[in-house]
C-alpha atoms as one frame of an Amber mdcrd trajectory, in Angstrom:
protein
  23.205   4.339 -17.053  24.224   4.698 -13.207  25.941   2.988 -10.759  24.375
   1.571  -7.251  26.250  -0.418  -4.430  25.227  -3.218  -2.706  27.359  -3.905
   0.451  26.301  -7.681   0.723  27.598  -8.823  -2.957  31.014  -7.202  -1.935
  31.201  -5.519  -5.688  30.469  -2.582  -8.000  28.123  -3.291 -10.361  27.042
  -1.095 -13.348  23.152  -1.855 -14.996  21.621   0.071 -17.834  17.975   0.331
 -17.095  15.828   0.566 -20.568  15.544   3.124 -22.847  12.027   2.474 -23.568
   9.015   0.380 -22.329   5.729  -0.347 -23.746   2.529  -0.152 -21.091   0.179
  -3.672 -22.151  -2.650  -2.332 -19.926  -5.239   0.162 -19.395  -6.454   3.100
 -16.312  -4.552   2.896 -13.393  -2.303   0.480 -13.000  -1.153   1.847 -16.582
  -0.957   5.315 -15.053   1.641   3.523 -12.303   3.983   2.225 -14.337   3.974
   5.191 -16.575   5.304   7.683 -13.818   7.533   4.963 -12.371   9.241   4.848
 -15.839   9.172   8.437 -15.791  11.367   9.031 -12.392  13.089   6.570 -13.760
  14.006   8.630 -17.111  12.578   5.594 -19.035  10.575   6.644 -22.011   7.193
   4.850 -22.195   4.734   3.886 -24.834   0.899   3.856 -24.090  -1.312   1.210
 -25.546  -5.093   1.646 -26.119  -8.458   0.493 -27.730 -10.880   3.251 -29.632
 -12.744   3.773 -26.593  -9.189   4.666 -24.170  -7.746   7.179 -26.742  -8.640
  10.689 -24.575  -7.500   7.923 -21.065  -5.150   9.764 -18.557  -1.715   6.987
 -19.663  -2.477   8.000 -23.437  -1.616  11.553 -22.343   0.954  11.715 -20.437
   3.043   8.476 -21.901   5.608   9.665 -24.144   4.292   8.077 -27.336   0.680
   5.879 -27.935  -0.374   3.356 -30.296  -3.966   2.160 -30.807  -4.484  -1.440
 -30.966  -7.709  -1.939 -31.826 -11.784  -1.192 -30.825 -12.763  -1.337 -27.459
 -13.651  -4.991 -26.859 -10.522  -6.254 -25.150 -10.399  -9.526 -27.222  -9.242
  -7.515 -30.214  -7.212  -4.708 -28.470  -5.617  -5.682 -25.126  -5.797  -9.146
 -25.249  -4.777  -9.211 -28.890  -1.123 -10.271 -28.782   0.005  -9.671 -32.753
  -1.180  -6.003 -31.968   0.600  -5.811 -29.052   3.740  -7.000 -30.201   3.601
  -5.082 -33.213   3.128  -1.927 -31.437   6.325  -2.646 -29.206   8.666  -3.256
 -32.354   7.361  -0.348 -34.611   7.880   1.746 -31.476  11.204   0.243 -30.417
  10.115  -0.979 -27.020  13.180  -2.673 -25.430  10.718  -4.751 -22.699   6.924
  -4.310 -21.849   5.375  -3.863 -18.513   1.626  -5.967 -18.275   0.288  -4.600
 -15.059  -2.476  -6.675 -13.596  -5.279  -8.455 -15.511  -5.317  -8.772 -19.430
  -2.069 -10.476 -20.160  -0.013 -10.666 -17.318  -0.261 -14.019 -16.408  -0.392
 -15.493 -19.859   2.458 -17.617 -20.531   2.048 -17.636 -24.151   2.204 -13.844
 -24.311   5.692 -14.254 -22.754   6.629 -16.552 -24.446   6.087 -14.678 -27.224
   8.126 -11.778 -25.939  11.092 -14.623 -25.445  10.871 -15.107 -28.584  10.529
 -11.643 -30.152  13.465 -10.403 -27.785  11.182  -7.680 -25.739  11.778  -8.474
 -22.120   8.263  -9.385 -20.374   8.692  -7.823 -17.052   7.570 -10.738 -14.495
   8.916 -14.146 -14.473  10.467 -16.153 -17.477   7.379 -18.165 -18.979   8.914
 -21.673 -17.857   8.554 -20.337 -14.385   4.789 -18.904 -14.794   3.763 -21.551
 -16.279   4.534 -23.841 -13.348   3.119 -21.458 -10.934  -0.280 -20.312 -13.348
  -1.159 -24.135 -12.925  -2.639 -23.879  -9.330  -2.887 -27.480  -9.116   0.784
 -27.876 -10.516   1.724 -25.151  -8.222   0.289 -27.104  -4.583   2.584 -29.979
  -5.849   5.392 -27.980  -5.982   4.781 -25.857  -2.693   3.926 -30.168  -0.862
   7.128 -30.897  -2.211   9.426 -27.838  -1.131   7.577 -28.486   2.647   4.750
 -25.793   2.382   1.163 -26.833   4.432  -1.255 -27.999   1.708  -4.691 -28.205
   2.096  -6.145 -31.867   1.641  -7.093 -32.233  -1.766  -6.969 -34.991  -5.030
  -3.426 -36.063  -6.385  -4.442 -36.106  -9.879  -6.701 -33.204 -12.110 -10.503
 -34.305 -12.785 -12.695 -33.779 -15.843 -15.672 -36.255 -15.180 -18.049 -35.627
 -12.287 -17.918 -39.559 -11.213 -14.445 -39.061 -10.081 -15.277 -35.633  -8.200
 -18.112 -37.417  -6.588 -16.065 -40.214  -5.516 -12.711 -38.353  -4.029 -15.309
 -35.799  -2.318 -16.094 -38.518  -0.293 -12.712 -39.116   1.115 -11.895 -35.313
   1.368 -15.005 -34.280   2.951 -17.366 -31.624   2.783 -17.721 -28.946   2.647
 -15.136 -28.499  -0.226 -14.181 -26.118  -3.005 -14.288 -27.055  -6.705 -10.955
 -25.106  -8.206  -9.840 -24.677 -11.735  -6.505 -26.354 -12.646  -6.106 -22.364
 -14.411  -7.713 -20.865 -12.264  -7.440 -17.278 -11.011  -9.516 -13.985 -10.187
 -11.967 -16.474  -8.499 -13.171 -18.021 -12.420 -14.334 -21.574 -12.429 -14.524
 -21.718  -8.221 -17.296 -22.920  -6.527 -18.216 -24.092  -2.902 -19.710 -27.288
  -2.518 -21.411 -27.474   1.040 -22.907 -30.982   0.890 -23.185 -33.928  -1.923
 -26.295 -32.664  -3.162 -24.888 -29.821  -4.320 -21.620 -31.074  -6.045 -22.914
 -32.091  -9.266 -24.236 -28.430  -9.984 -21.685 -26.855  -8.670 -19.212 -29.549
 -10.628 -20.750 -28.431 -13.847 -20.893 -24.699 -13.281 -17.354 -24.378 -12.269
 -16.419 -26.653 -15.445 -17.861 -24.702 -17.545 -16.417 -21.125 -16.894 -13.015
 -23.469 -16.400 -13.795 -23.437 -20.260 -14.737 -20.254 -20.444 -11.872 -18.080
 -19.255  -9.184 -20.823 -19.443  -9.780 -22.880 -22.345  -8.984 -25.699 -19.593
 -11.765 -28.239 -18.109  -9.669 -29.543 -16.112 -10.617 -28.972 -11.992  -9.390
 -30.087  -8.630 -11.213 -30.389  -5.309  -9.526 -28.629  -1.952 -11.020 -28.863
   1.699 -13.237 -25.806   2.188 -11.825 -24.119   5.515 -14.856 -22.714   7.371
 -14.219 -19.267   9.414 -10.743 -18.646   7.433  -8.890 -15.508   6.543  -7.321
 -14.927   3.182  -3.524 -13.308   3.601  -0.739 -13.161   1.370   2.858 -12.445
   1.562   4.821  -9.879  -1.390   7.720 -11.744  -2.740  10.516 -10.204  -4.911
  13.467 -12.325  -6.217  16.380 -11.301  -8.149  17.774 -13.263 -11.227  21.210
 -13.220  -8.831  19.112 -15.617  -6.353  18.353 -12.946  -3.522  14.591 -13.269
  -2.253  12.943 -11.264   0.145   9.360 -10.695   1.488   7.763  -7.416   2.327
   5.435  -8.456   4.776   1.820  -9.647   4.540  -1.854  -8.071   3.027  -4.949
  -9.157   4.598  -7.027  -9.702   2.030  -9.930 -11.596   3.699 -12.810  -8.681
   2.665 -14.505 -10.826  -0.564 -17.384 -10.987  -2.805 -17.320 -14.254  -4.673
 -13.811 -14.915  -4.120 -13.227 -10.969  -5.581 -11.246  -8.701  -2.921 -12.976
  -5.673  -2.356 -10.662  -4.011   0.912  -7.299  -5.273   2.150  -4.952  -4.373
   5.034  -1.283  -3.968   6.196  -0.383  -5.928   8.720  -3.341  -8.525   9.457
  -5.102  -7.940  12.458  -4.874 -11.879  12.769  -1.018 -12.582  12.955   1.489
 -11.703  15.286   5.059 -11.233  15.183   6.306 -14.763  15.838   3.471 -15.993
  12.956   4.457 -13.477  10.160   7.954 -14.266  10.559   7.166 -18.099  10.036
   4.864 -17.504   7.058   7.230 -14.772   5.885   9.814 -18.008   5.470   7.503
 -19.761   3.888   6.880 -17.397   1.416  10.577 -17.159   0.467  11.003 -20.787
   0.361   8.243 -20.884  -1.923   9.531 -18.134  -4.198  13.274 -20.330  -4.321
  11.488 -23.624  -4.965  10.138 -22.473  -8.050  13.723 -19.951  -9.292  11.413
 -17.480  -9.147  12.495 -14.051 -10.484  10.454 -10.788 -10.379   7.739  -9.800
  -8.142   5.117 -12.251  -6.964   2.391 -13.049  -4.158   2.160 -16.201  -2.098
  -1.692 -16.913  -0.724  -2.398 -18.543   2.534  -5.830 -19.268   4.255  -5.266
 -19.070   7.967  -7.826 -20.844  10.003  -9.102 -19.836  13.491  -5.950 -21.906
  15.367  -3.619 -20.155  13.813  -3.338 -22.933  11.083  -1.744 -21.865   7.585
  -1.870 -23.308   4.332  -0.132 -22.427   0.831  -3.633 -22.046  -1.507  -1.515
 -19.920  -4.839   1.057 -17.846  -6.012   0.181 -14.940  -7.915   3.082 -14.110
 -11.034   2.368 -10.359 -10.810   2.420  -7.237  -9.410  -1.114  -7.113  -7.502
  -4.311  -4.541  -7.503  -3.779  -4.155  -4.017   0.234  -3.667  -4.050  -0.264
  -0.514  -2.668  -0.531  -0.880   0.743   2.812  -2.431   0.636   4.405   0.633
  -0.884   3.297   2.657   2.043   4.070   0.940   5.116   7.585  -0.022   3.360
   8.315   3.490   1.848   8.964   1.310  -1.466   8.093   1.950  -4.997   6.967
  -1.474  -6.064   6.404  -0.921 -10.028  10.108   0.513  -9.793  11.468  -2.598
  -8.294  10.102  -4.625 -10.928  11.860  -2.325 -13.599  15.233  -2.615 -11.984
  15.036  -6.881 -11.494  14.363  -6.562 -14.890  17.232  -4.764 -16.133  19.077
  -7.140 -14.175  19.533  -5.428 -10.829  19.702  -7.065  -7.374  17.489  -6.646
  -5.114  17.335  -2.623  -3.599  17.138  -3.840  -0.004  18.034  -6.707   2.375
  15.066  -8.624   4.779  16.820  -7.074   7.601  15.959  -3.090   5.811  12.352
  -4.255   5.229  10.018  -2.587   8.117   6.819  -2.189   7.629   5.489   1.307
   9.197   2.156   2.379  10.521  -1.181   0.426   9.246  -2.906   0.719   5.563
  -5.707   0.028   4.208  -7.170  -0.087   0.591 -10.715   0.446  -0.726 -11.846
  -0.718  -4.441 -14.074   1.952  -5.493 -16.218   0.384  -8.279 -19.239   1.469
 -10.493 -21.888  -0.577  -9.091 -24.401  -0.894  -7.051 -23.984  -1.014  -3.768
 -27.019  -3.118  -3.094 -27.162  -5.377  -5.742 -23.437  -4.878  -6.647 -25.219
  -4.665 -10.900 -21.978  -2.266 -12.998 -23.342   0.781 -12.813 -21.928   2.122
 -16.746 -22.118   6.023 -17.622 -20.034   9.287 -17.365 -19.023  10.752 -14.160
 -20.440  13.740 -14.177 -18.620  15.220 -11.340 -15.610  13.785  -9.563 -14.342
  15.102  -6.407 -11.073  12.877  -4.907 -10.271  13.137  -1.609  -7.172  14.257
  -0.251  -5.124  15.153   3.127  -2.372  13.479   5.595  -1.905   9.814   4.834
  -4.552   9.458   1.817  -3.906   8.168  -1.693  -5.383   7.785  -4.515  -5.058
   5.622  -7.494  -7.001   6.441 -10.055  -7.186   7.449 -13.970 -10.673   8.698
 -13.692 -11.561  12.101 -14.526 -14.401  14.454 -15.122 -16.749  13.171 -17.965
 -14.651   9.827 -17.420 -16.687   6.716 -19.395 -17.203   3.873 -17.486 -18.011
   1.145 -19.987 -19.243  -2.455 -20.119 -16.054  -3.343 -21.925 -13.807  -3.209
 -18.970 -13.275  -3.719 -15.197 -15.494  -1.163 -13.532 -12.633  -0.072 -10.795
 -12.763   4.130 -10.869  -9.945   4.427  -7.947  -8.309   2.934  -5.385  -8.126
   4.941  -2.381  -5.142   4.396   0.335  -5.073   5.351   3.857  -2.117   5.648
   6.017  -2.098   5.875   9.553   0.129   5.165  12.949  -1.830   2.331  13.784
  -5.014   0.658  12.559  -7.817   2.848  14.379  -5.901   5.890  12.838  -6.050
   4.349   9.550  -9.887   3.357   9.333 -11.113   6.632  10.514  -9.021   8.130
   8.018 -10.412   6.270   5.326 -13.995   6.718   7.050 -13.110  10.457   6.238
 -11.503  10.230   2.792 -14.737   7.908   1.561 -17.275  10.715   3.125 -15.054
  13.220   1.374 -15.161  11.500  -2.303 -17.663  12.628  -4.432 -18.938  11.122
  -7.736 -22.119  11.758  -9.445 -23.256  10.046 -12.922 -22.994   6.549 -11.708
 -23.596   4.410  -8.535 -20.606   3.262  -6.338 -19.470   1.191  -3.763 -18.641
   3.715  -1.320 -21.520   3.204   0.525 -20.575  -0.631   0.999 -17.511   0.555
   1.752 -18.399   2.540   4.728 -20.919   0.445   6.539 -17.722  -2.632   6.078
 -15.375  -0.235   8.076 -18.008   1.332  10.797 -18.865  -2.687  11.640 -17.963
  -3.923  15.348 -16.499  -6.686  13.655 -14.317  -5.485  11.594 -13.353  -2.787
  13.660 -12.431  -5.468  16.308 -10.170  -7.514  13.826 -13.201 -10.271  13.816
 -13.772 -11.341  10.456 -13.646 -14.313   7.813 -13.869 -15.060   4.287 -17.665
 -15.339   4.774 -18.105 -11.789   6.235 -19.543 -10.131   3.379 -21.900 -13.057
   2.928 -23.498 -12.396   6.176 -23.436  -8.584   6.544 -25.262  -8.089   3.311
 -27.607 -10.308   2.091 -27.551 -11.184  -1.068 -29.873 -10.467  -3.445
């Protein structure tokens, strides 16, 4: 128990933060929240399948429960197991990280119910926002730019064919559920549609259990940014600037950026409204990201709003001095927000690199043991990473082995930087992306601020 003072509600307030919370994810982003709760003098309980039990968060969490083999289906994904784990243990609220459950609304539901506070949004508010068609009704409605796209959701491929034609190609075929670029595809022309119809319908079904799809206007030479939200439950909401996140492989980031090369002053103080009006439109509580495509006039329009802490979130922390997970922890408890708009400045440039196990041609997983791991270090580099020496990388999960930060005064500081940390990082046993990685940030383009969604597309063929 402490006490904290916030001049603008003109009062004392006391908060109890918890006494224990329970980690619902793996490597990582597990690894975060498990020394946030520990500066925080929260005990924490680890998680993990068969194949995690020697993982990084098992060790140093101060108690772990297995929850099953290594196929996430039947571990992490398994909710009964989950749950279980967080009332034999005594978890007062569980953290779900990125991924795996945390934007299932049924999972917080079931924490509702159960009493364990789900650290995000209520579920009445994710489920609004989870629903990306819902979600551009609600952001039209409130007075965000929409894209042009159908009023109503679409299961047969007569009615796709028939309000493509008034949209106009080319166009993008969108799960209702969507997210983490499942059940998208582009449709360029008519004669493509009906493939492209089925394909995306079909992994709709997949991942979401949800058919259902909606057609948006494809915006050609577009860049992807996207504005951190945090609300309080005592209706403060603030933004924390934007992340470029424009660098893609099949609608997958792979690099992001802090600010955007793209927007000025005058423009991220416009979308940085927007972003807040979207986040009070919806009551939303907790942290969250708002998505924008900005096209080549300087054109913005609301595309989705993420109900999570993000993969990329920790750009933000650097150029803001801010510990994001801990945030989240304290709006939980109940706490207002730690800062005003007027505190938020956003220092120096950063950028992010996803370091995966693949192939940097091909971009095939690349599965095996690292056999030597080497992370690189020095002035203004992080990394984030629960990889280690003789680390697995299996089939069963998300190949990511780090995430590596740099930090510099301005944007040609920060690139060579991470040109350096990347030369610097060494891994043996599997193939990575640093290699991709490198020729990205050594390209004219990108060097000069000159890029789109399609950039990857066109600097390396695919294969």
């Amino acid at each position: 128990m402490f006490i904290r003072v916030y001049p603008w509600l003109y009062l004392l307030e006391e908060f109890t933060l918890f006494k224990k919370i329970l980690v619902a994810n793996r490597g990582e982003i597990a690894l975060q929240i498990i020394r946030a709760c520990k500066e925080l003098g929260i005990a924490t309980i680890a998680v993990y399948s068969l194949s995690d039990k020697d993982s990084l968060p098992v060790k140093y969490a101060d108690e772990a429960v297995c929850i099953g083999p290594a196929d996430s289906s039947n571990s992490y994904l398994h909710l009964p197991h989950i749950i279980s784990a967080a009332e034999i243990t005594g978890a007062e609220a569980i953290h779900p990280g990125y991924g795996f459950l945390a934007e299932n609304v049924h999972f917080v539901e079931v924490c509702e119910e159960c009493g364990i506070k789900f650290i995000g949004p209520p579920a009445v508010t994710m489920r609004q926002l989870t629903n990306k068609w819902e979600a551009k009704q609600v952001m039209k409605k409130a007075g965000l730019p929409i894209l042009p796209s159908n009023e109503h959701r679409i299961t047969k491929l007569e009615e796709a064919l028939k309000i493509a034609r008034e949209i106009g190609y080319p166009l993008l075929i969108k799960a209702v559920a969507g997210g983490g670029g499942k059940g998208m595809r582009l449709a360029a022309k008519e004669e493509g549609l009906e493939t492209s119809f089925i394909m995306a319908q079909r992994e709709a079904q997949a991942a979401f259990d949800n058919p259902e799809i909606y057609l948006e206007k494809y915006i050609e030479q577009a860049r992807h940014i996207e504005f951190q939200v945090f609300a309080d439950q005592w209706g403060n909401v603030l933004h924390l600037g934007e992340r470029e996140c424009t660098i893609q492989r099949r609608y997958q980031k792979i690099l992001e950026e802090t600010p955007s090369p793209a927007i000025d002053k005058e423009l991220r103080r416009e979308m940085g409204r927007m972003a807040i009006k979207a986040a009070k439109a919806t009551n939303y509580v907790n942290a969250g990201t708002i998505e924008f495509l900005l096209d080549k006039g300087g054109n913005y329009y609301f595309i989705e709003m993420n109900t999570r802490i993000q993969v990329e979130h920790p750009i933000t922390e650097v150029v803001t001095h801010m510990n994001l997970i801990k945030e989240q922890i304290r709006i939980a408890a109940g706490e207002p927000l730690s800062r005003q708009q007027k505190e938020i400045k956003q220092l120096g440039h950063a950028i992010e690199c996803r370091i995966y196990a693949e192939d940097p041609d091909t971009f095939a997983p690349s599965p095996g043991n690292l056999t030597v791991l080497h992370l690189p270090g020095g002035h203004g580099v992080r990394v984030d990473s629960a990889a280690h020496a003789d680390y697995a990388i299996t089939s069963y999960y998300d190949p990511l082995i780090a995430k590596v930060i740099a930090h510099g005064q301005e944007r040609a500081e920060a690139i060579a930087k991470m040109v350096r940390a990347l030369e610097e990082f060494t891994i043996e046993g599997v193939k990575t992306s640093i290699p991709l990685h490198l020729k990205i940030l050594r390209d004219k383009d990108f060097v000069q601020g000159q890029f789109y969604t399609d950039f990857l597309d066109r600097f390396i063929p695919q294969k």
